[in-house]
N, C-alpha and C positions, 0 to 999 in steps of 0.2 A: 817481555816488554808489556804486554796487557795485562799482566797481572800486578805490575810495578804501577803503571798508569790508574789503573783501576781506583786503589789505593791512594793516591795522589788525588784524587777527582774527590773519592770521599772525605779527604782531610779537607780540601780547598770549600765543598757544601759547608762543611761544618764551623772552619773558622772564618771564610771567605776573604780573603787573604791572599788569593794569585787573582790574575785578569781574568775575563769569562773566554776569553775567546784564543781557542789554543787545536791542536791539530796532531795524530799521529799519522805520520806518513808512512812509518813501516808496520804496520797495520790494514791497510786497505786490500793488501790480496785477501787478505780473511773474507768470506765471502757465504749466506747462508743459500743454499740450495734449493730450486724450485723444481717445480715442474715446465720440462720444456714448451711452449704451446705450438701447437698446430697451424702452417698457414701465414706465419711471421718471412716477413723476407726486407732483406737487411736493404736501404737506398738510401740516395744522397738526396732526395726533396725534405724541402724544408716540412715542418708542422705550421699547423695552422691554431694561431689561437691560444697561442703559451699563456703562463700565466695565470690562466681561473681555474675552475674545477673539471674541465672536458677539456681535452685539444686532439685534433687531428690532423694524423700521420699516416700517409697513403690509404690504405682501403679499412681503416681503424678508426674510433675514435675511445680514446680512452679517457675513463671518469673516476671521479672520489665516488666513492656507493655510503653517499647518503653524509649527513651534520653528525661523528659521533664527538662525545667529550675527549680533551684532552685525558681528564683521567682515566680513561679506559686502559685494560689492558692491553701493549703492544707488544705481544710476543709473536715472534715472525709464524707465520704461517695458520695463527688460533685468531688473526683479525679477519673481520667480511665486514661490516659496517666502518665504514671510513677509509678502507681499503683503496688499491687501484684496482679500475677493471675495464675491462677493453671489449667493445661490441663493434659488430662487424657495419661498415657505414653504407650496404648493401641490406642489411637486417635492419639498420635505423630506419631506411627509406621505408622498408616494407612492412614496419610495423611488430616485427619477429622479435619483439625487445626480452623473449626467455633465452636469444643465445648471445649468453655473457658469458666470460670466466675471468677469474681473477690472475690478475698480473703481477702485484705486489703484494702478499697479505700482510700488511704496515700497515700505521697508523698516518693519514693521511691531513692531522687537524690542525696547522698551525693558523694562530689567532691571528693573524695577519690575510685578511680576503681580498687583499693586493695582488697577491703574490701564491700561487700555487700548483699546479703542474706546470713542468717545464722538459720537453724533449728535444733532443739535440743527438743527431745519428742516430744508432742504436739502443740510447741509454734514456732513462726518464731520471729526473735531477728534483729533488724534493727535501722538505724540514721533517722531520717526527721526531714527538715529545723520547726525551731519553730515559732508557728502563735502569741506570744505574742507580744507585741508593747512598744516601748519607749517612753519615754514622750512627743514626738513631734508627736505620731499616726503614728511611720514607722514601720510598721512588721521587723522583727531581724529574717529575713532566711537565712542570714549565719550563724546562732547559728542552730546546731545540737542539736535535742532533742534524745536521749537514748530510746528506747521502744521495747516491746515484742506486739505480736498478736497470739490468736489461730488460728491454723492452719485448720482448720473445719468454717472461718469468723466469729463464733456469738460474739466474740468483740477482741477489741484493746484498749490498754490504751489509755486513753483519757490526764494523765498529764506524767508522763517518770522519766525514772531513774534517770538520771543526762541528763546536757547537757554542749555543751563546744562553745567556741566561735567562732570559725574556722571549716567552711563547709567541709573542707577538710582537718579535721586533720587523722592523724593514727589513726588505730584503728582495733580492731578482737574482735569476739566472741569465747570464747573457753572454753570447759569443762577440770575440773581440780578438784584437790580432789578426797581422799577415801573414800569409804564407804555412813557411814552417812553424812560425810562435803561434798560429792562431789556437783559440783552446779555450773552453766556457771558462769563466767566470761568475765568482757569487758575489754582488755589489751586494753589501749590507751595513750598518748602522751599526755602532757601540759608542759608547760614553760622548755622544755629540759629534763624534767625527764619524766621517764615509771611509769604507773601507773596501777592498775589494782579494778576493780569493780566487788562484790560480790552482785551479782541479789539477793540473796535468804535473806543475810543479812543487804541489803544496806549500806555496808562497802568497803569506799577507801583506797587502799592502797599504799603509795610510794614505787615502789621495787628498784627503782634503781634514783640516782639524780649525776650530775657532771662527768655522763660516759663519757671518752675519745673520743671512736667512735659512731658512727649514732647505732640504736638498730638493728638487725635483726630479722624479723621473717620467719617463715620457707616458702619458694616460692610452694614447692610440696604438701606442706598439710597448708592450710589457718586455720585449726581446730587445730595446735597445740600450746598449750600453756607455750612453752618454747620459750626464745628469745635469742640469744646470744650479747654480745658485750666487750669493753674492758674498762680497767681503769686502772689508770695511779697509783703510787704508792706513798703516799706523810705520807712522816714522821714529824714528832714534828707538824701536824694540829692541836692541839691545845694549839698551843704557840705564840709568835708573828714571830717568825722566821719559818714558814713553808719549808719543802724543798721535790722538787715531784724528786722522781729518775729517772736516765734513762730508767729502762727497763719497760715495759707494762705487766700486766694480764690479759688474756683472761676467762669471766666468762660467765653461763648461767644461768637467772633466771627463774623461773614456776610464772605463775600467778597466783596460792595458799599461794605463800612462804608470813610468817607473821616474826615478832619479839618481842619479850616478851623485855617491857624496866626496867630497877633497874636505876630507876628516885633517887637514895640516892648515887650511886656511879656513873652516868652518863656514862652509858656502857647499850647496848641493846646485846640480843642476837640471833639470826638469826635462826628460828626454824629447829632444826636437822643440824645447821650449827657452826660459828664460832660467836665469841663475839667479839665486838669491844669498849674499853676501851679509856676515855676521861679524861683530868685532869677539874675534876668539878668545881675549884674555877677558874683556867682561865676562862671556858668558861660562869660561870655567872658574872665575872666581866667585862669581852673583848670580848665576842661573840657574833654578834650582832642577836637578834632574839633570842638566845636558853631560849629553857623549857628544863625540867629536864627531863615532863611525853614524851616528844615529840621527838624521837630520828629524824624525819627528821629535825630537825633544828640543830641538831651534824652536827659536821667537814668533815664525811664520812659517807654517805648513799648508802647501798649496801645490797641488801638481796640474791644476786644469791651465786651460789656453783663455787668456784673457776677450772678451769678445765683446764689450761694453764699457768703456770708461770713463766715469761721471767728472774727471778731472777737469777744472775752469782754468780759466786763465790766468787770476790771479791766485792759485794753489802752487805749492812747492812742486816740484817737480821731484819723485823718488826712482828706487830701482825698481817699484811695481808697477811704472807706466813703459809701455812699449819705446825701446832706445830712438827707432826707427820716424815714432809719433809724435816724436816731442814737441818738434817744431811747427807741428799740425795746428791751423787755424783753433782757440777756442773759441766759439760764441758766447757761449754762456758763464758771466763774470768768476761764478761760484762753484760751479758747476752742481751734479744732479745726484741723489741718490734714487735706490730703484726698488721696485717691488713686484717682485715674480705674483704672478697669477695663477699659472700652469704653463705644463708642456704639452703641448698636442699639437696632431697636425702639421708635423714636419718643425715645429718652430716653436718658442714661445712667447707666452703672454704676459705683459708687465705692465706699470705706468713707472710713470718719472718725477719725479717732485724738484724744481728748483730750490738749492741749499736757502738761496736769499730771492726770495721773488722782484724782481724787475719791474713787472709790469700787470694789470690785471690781470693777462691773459692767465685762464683756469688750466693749466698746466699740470698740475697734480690729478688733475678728475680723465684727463684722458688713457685710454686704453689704446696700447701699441703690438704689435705684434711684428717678429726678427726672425725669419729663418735660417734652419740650420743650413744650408745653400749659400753661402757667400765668396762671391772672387771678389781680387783687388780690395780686399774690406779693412777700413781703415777702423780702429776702438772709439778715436776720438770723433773726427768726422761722420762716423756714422749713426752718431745718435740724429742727425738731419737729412738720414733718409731711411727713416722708420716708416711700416704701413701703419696707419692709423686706423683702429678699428671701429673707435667707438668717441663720441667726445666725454662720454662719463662714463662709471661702471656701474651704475644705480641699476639697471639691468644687463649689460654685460659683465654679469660679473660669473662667479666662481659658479655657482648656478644654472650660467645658463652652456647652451650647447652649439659652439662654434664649427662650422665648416671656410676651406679654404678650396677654390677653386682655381689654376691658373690656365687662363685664353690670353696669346698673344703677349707673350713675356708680361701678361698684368696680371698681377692675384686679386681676386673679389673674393671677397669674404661675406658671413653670413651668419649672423647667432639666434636663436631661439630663446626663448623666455617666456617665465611666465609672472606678470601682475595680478594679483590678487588670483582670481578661477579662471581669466582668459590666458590662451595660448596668443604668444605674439610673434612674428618673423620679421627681422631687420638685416635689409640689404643696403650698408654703409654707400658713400661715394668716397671720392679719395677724402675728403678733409671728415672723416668720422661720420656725416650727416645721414639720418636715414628717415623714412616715416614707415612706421612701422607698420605689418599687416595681420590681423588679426585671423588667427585661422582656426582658433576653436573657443567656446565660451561653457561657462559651467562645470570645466577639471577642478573640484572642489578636492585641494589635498595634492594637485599632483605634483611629483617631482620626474623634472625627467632627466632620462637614462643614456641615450646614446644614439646614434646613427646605425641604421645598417640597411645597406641601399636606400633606394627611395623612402624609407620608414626612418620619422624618428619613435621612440619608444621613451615611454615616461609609465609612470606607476604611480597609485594610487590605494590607500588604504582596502585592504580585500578581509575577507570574513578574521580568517586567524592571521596571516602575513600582507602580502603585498598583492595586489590587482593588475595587471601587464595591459596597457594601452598602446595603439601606437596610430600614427596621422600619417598620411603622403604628405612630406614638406617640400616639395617639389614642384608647386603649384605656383600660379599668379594669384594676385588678387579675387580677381573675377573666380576662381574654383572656390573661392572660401566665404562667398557671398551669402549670408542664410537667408539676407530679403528676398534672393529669388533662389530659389530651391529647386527650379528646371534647369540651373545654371549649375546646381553642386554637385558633384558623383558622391557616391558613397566611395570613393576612394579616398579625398580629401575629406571627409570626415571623421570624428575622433571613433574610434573602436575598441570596446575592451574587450579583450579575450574572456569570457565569462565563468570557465570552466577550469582558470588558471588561479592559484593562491598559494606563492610562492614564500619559503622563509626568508623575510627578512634580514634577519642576524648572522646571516650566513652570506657567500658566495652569490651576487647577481646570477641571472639565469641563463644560456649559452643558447644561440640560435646557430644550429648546424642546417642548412638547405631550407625545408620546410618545417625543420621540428624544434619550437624549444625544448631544454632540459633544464630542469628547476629541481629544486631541493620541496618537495611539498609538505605545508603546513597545515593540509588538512587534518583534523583529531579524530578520533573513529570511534563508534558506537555512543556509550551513553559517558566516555572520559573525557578528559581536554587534552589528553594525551599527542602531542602530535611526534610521531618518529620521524621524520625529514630526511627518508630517502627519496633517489632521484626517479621524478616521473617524468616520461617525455606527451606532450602533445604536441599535434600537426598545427601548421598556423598555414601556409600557404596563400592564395588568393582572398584579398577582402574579400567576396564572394563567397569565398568557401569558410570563412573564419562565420563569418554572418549567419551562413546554412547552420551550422553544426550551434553557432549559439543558439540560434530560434531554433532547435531538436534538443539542446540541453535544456534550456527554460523550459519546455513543454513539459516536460516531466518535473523540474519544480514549483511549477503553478497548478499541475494537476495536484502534487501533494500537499500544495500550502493552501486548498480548496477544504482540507481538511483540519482545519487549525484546531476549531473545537475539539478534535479529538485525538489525543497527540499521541495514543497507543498504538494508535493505527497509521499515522505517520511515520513514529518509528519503525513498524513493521518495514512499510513499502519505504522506506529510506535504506532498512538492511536489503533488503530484493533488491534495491538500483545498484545501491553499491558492490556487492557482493557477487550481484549473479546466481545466489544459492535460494533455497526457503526451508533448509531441512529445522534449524533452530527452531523458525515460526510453528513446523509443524510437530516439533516435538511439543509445543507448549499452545497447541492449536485449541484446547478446549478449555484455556484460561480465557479466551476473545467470544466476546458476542456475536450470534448468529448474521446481524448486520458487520460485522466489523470481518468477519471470516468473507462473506460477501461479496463486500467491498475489496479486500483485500485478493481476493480470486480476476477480480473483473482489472485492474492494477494489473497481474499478472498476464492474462491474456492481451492485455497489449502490446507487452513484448514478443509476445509467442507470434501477434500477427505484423508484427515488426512497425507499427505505431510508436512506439516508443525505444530508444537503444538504452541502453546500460551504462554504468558512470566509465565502463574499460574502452568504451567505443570514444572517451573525449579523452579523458586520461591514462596513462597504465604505469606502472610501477616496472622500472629496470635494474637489473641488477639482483642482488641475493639481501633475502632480510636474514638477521639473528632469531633462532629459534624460541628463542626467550621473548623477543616482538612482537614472530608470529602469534603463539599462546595468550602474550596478552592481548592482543587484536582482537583474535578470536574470540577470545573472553569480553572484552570491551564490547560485541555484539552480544552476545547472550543476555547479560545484563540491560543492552537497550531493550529487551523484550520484554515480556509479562515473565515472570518467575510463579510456581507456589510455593506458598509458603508451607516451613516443615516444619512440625512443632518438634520440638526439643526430649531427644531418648538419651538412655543409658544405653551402655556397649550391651546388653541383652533386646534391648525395643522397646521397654516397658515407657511409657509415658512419664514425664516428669511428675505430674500431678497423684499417681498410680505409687511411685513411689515413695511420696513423701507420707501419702496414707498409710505405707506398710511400715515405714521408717517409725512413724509416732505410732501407732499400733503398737508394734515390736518393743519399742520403749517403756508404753504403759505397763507390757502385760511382763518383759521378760526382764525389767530392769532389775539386776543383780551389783552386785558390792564389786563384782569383777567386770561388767560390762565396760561402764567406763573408763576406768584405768587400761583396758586393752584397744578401745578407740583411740584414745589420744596417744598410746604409745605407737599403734599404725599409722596414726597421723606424722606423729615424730622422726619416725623410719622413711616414710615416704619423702617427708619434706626435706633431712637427710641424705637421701640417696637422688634426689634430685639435684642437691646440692652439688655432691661429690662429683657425682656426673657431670653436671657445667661445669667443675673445675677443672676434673682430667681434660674434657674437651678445649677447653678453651689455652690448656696448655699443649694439647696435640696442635693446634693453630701457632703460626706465627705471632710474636707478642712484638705488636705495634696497637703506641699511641694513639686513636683517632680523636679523643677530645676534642680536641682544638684544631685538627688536620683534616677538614672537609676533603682534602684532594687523595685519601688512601682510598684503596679498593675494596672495602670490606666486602666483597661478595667474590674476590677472585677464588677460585678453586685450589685446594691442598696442592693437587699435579702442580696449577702453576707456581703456586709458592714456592714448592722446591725448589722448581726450575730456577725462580730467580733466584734464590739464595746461594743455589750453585755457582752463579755466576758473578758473587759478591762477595768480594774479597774482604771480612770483618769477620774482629771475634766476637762471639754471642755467649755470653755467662751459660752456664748450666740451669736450666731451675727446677727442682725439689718438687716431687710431685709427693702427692699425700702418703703418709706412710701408714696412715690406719685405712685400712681394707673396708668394704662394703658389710661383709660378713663380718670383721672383728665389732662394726657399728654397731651393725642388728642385734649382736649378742652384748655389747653393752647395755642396750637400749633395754632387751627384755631382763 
């Protein structure tokens, strides 16, 4: 079957011609083998944290090692950069970030930074680019491959669930189902519709096709398997005169929800939900595409529970309005279409817009918020007992950073924002109204990020990537007062981590206890080179974030005291960072007596511990590629003083040495045979370098890069084989040189 399959995938790259999204189920015991780890013990507590680049599971916390390219190669077991790997959350605390190992060696890089570890029991559940090939020999690493790993290493699927064609599509891991059915699921995205996939029974299913708006899934919990969005309401679809109404419904579907179809009267029904009813001889004679067994090829595909609907009073009444509802007061003549904002916080955020406005009132500009908690909840009636968050979205909007608190069956709400450089905090009353408070002035740039505890965190443009801030928003008024400043703590103050410069382009950063872990964008030596693996620093107590910034400044106001002389900054820039001085002292007598000096008295400030080193704020976890390290190490060399080597021949002799002997030799010995045996040496050499690129380049794999920025011209012969082995295509012969190096030479002469 895999070798049948295999084939199949290649024809499908090539003419593109089947659907992207397809699954072999008797394939999944294939399985490639790891190494068992040490210390894993198998329980039923949740993970914390699904979803980004770190999550942790019991006394674990497992990470991607570091931003690598999708095009890398992902052969099991030869990846470490982009990897999974797992350190002990006993080692996190204590700073012990050399004891890691690797849990998955895959490739951990889908372009989607939504969406990326996900643990559930014993198994880690992830995307990695696929190593199959098309028929022209290019690996297809923008196809995501589907796959689960034990979380213990001793193996990872070796073939995958499904896979889809787009590196960066949507996509979650989520548990769903009761009982016996309960079983992850992968909510994912293709050609406009929501889809979702049953790991346990390798079963896809459409839940939703032809939605009005973009799908949402929940921003505060990545583990949930409800999504909300809207759809539009279209009556006689299956007739040739379709007509969609004005007003909108707002639904939300579960990644479990199925449909039982009655293929005899072309009507499916929505499990625990509603039936939707199809005139069957239209749509086998005028429908293009429909089966009778197959309700996504009906007029309307929808399997969510309806939980909003915009239907007025003077609207027809169809089968997509609740039987039950019908007769439910309308207020509103026309009724409303709607517009998601987000999900978060138990609930989501929308406005409403009257189809025909009534009345002045600004009805479109306010901001509503519905939680997923509702008894006795009526679709229609409850659009008039919505919480009101905001009377406009001009600043609640997508932007900013809402919390919900409930005291005494009342929720108070509460959003952040920011206008122009100031920080501002608005704590609504029920009719939207707030005055807002202003709690920090001069975040020039910032955007911010999220809640965790007492802290909100926002970011701010940093040297190469991003600058991590965060405020106690927890305060009244009065703590945020700058006119009196015996009244402010430095807790309600803005704070930037100073020693933090995270990649942007990549994965937000992960705060475990006291530590974040970031992807760092720092560049090293004299490159711009930045490798983006993960370093953790401590953040802990404002206090103690405060201490360790004024210890890190110290040491860069000591060396930016040296501006004029940027040799010497360099130097004591490789000592801070590094820790070492052996480079400086190999190349110690290119530096001036004052600059050696200088450089010495810099040094003893560490030794009397005035100064710490850059591993004392930040450190580097996990494993680099040796190829990294080399250039690293290189990238410092090069910051330093070099000398300069003047230029020899494979004997020593000086360039200039030789050109004397060369014209010398010419004047005195030129002969009738000289020449003609230069340029025939000439002729052979150039020759035989030819030949030699050719054999070589036909010992290589013969693939096109022209035009294919995404092939791996640097992978290794081993790995080439390997894939080749595993790809099922015939490859022409080709003809290597038939005249010999020697039958040349003796042509030549």
């Amino acid at each position: 079957m895999r070798n049948k399959t295999k084939k199949i995938f290649g024809l499908a790259m090539a003419t593109a011609v089947i659907g992207t999204a397809f699954s072999f189920a008797g394939c999944k015991e294939k399985a490639y083998k790891g190494t068992t780890l040490d210390g894993y013990v198998s329980t039923e507590s949740a993970a914390i944290s699904n979803g980004g680049f770190a999550v942790e599971k019991d006394n674990y916390v497992y990470f991607i090692n570091g931003a690598e390219s999708y095009t890398a190669s992902n052969k099991y077991g030869n990846v470490e950069k982009g990897a999974l790997m797992r350190i002990a959350r006993t080692d996190l605390d204590a700073g012990n970030y050399a004891n890691t190992q690797t849990v998955v060696p895959m490739l951990f890089v889908a372009q989607n930074y939504d969406a990326g570890v996900y643990i559930y029991g014993d198994y880690v559940y992830f995307a990695t680019p696929t190593r199959d090939k098309n028929l022209k020999g290019d690996v297809e690493n923008t196809w995501l491959d589907f796959k689960c790993a034990k979380l213990d290493g001793s193996e990872a699927m070796s073939d995958y669930y499904f896979r889809l064609e787009s590196n960066a599509s949507r996509y979650r891991f989520v548990e769903a189902g009761e009982g016996e059915n309960k079983a992850v699921y992968c909510l994912y995205e293709e050609d406009g519709a929501l889809k979702s996939y049953n790991t346990e029974t390798d079963t896809h299913t459409v839940l939703v096709s032809g939605a009005k708006s973009t799908f949402f899934y929940n921003e505060s919990d990545p583990t949930d398997a409800n999504v909300y969005y809207t759809m539009s309401v279209v009556v006689d679809a299956d007739s040739a005169n379709p007509q969609t109404l004005n007003y909108d419904q707002l639904y939300c579907v579960n990644a479990a929800a199925t449909a039982t179809v009655d293929a005899s009267e072309a009507k499916y029904t929505v499990s625990g939900g509603k039936t939707y009813d199809f005139d069957e001889e239209y749509l086998e004679k005028s429908y293009d595409g429909y089966s009778a067994s197959d309700y996504t090829t009906y007029p309307y595909v929808n399997l969510g529970t309806l939980v909003l609907d915009g239907v007025g009073s003077s609207a027809q009444l169809t089968q997509y309005n609740n039987e039950s509802e019908k007769d439910t007061t309308r207020e509103e003549p026309d009724g409303y279409t709607y517009a998601l904002q987000r999900y978060a916080n138990d609930g989501v955020y929308f406005t409403r817009t009257e189809v025909v406005k009534t009345s002045s009132e600004a009805e479109s500009s306010q901001l509503y918020y519905l939680p997923n908690a509702r008894t006795e909840w009526n679709t229609v009636s409850g659009n008039n007992a919505l919480d009101i968050v905001s009377q406009d979205t001009k600043y609640a909007s997508k932007n900013a950073i809402f919390t919900v608190e409930t005291a005494s069956n009342a929720r108070q709400h509460t959003y952040m924002y920011m206008d122009g450089d100031t920080l501002y905090k608005a704590i609504p009353n029920a009719n939207g109204v707030a005055t807002p408070i202003a709690m920090a002035y001069d975040l020039t740039g910032a955007t911010l990020w999220k809640i965790d505890g007492d802290y909100l965190y926002y970011h701010t443009s940093g040297t190469n990537g991003n600058a991590l801030g965060r405020i106690n928003y927890t305060g009244e008024k009065k703590h945020y007062n700058v006119l009196d400043p015996l009244r402010v703590k430095e807790e309600y103050q803005p704070l930037t981590v100073d020693f933090v410069d995270w990649n942007s382009s990549w994965y937000k950063p992960e705060i475990i206890g006291d530590t974040v872990l970031y992807s760092n964008a720092q560049s090293y030596g004299d490159g711009a080179t930045a490798y983006n693996y993960i370093y953790a620093a401590k953040l802990g107590t404002t206090k103690e974030i405060i201490a360790r910034n004024e210890a890190y400044q110290k040491v860069q106001d000591y060396i930016e005291e040296y501006d004029e002389n940027s040799a010497l900054q360099d130097a004591m820039e490789y000592y801070f960072r590094t820790c070492k001085r052996e480079k400086f002292d190999a190349v110690k007598t290119l530096y001036s007596e004052y600059q050696v000096e200088e450089f010495e008295k810099f040094v003893a400030k560490f030794a009397e511990q005035e100064f710490a080193f850059e591993k004392d704020f930040i450190a580097h976890i996990g494993l680099a590629k040796a190829s990294d390290v080399e250039e690293i190490d290189a990238s410092w060399t090069t910051l330093l003083l070099e000398e300069e080597v003047e230029e020899t021949t494979k004997k020593g002799l000086a360039t200039w040495v030789i050109i004397v002997i060369v014209v010398a030799s010419v004047l005195v010995v030129a002969t009738a045979v000289t020449v003609p045996t230069v340029i025939v040496c000439k002729k052979k050499q150039a020759r035989k370098k030819e030949a030699e690129a050719t054999v070589n380049a036909y010992k290589r794999k013969k693939i096109d890069t022209t035009d294919d920025k995404t092939i791996d011209v640097y992978a290794t012969d081993e790995e080439t084989a390997e894939e080749t082995e595993t790809t099922e295509e015939v490859v022409e012969p080709v003809e290597e040189p038939t005249e010999t190096l020697a039958e040349e030479e003796k042509t030549e002469e």
